[in-house]
MDTraj code that builds the backbone (N, CA, C; nanometers):
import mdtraj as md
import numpy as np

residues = "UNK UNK UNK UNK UNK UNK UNK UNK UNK UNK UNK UNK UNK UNK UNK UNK UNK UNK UNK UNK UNK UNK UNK UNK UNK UNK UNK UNK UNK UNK UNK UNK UNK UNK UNK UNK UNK UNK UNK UNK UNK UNK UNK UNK UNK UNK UNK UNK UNK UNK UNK UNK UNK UNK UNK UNK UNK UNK UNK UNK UNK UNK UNK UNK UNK UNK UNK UNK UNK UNK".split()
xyz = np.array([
    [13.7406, 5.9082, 5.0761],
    [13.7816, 5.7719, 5.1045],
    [13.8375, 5.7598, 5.2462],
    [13.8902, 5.8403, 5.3225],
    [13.9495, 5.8290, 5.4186],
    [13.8748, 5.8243, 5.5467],
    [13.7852, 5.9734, 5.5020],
    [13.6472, 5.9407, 5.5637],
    [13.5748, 5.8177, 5.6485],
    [13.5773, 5.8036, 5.5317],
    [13.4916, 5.6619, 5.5067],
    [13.5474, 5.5101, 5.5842],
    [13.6911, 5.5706, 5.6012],
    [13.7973, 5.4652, 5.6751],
    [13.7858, 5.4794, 5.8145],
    [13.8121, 5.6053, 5.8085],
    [13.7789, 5.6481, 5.9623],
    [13.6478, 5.6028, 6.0377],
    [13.5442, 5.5979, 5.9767],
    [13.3932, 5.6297, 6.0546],
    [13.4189, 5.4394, 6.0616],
    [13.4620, 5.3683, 5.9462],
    [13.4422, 5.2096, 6.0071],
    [13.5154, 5.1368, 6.0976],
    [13.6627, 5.2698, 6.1487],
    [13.7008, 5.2076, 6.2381],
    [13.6704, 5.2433, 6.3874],
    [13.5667, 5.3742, 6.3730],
    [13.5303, 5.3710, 6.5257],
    [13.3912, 5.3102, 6.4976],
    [13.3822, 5.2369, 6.5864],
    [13.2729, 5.1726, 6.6347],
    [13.2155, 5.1649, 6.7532],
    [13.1184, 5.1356, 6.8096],
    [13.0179, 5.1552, 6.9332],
    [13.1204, 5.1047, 7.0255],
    [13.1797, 4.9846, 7.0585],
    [13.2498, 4.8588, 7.0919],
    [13.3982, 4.9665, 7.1703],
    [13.4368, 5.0736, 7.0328],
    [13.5735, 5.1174, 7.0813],
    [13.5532, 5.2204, 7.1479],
    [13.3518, 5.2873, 7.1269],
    [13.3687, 5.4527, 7.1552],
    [13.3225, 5.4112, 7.3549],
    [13.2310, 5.3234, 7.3456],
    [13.2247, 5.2562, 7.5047],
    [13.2998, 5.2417, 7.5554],
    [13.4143, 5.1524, 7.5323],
    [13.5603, 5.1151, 7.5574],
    [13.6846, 5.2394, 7.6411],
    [13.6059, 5.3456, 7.5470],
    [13.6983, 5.4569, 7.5936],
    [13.6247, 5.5166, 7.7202],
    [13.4940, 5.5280, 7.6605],
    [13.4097, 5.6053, 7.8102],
    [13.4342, 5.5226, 7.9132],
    [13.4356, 5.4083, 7.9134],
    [13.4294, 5.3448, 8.0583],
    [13.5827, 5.3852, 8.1069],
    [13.6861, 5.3791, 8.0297],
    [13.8294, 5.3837, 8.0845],
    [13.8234, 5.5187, 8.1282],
    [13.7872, 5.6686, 8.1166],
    [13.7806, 5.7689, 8.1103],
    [13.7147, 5.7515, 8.2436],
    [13.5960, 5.6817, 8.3166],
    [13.4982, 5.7419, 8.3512],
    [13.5914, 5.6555, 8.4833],
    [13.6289, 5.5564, 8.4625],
    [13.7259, 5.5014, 8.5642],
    [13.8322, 5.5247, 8.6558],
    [13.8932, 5.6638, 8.5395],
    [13.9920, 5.7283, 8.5498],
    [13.9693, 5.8737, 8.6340],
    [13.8359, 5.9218, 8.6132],
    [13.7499, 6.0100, 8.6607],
    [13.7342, 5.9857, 8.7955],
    [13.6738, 5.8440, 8.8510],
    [13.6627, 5.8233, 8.9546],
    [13.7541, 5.7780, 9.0723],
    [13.8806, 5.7472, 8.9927],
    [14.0046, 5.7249, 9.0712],
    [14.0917, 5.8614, 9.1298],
    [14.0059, 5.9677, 9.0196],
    [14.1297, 6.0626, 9.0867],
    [14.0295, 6.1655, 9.1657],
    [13.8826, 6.1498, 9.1866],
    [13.8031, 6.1711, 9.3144],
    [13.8411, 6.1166, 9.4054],
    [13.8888, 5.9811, 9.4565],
    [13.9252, 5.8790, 9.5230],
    [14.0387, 5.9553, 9.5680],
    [14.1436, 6.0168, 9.4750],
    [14.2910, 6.0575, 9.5637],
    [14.2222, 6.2348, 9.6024],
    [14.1336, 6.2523, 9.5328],
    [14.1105, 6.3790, 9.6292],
    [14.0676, 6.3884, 9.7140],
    [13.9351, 6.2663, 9.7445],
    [13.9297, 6.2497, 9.8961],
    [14.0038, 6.1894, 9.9778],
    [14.0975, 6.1609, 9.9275],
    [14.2109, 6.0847, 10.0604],
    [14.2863, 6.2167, 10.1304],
    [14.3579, 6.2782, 9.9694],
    [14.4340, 6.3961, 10.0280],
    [14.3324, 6.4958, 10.1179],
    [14.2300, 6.5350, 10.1061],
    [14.1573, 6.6178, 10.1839],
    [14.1317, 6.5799, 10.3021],
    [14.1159, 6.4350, 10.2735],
    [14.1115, 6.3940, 10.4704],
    [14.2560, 6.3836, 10.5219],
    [14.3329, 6.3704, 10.4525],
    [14.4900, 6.3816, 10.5031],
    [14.5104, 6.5276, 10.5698],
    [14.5077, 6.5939, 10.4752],
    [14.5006, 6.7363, 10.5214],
    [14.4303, 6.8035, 10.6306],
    [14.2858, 6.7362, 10.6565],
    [14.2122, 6.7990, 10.7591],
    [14.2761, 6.7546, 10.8300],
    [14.3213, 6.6131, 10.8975],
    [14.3878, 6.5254, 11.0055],
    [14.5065, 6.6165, 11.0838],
    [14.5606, 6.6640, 10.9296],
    [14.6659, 6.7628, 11.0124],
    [14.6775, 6.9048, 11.0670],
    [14.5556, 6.9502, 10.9870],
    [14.5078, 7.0708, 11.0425],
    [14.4493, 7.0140, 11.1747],
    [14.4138, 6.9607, 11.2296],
    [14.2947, 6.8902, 11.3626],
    [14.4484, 6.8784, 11.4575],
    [14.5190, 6.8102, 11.4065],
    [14.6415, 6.7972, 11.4539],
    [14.7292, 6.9047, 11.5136],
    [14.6967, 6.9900, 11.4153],
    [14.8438, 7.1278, 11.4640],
    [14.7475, 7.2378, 11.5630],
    [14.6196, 7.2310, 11.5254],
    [14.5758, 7.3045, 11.5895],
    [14.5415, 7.2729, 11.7765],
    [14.5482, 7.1202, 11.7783],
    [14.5788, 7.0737, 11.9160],
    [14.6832, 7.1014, 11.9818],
    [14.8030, 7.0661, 11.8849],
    [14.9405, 7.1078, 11.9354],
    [14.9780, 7.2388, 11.9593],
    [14.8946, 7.3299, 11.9157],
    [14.8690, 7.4624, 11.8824],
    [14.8447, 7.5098, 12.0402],
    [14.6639, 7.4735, 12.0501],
    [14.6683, 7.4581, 12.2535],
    [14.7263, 7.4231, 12.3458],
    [14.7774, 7.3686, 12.3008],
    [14.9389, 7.2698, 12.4108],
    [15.0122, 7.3975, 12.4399],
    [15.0613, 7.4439, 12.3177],
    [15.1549, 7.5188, 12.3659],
    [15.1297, 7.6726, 12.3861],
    [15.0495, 7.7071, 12.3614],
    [14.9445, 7.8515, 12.4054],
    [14.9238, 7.8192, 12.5695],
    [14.8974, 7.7069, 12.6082],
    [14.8549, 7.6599, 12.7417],
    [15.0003, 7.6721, 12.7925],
    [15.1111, 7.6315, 12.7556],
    [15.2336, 7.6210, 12.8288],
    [15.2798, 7.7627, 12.8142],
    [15.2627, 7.8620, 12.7132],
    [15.3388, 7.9505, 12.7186],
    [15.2894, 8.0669, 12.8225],
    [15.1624, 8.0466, 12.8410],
    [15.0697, 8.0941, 12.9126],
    [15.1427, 8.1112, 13.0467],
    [15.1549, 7.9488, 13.1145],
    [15.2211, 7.8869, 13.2309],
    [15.3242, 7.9755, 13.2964],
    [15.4447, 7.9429, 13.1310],
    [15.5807, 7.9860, 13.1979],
    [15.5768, 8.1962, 13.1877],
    [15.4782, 8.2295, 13.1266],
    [15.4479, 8.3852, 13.1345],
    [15.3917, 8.3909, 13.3088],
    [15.2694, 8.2803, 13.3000],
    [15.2616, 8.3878, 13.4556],
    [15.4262, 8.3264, 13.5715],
    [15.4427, 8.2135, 13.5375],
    [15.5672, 8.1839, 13.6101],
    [15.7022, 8.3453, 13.6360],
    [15.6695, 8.3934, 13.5486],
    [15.7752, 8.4693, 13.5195],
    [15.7224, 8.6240, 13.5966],
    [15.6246, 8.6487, 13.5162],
    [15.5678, 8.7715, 13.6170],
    [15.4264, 8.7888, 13.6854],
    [15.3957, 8.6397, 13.7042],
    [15.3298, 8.6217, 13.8564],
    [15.1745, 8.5920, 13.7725],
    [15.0762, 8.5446, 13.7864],
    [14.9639, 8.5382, 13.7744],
    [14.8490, 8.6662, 13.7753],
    [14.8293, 8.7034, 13.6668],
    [14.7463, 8.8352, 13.6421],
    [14.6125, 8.8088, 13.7197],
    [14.5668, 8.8938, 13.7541],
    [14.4611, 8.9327, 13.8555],
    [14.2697, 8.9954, 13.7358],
])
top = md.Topology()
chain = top.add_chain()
for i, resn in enumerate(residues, 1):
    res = top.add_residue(resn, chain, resSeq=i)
    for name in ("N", "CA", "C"):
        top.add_atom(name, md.element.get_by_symbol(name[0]), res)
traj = md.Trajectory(xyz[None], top)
């Protein structure tokens, strides 16, 4: 009997209902993984500029200090 309760209360109507919310839900949190991944590259692109900056300056104040290598 319970069975029987069960199977008439899922129906096509509720089992769709769920896939679409699921599949919605699926595609929203692709959506935050491509945000965070481009967030992340931005700052890798980022540090690694700031990165040359200061490889270039430390460079500077090295030969400043003991003269320009040959």
């Amino acid at each position: 009997m319970k069975l029987g309760k069960i199977i008439q209360n899922l129906n096509m109507k509720n089992i769709n209902q769920g896939v679409d919310i699921f599949n919605k839900a699926v595609q929203d949190f692709g959506d935050s993984m491509d945000s965070l991944n481009k967030e992340m590259s931005d700052d890798i692109e980022k540090s690694n500029k700031e990165s040359k900056i200061r490889e270039k300056k430390n460079k500077e104040n090295l030969d400043k200090i003991w003269g320009k290598r040959k």
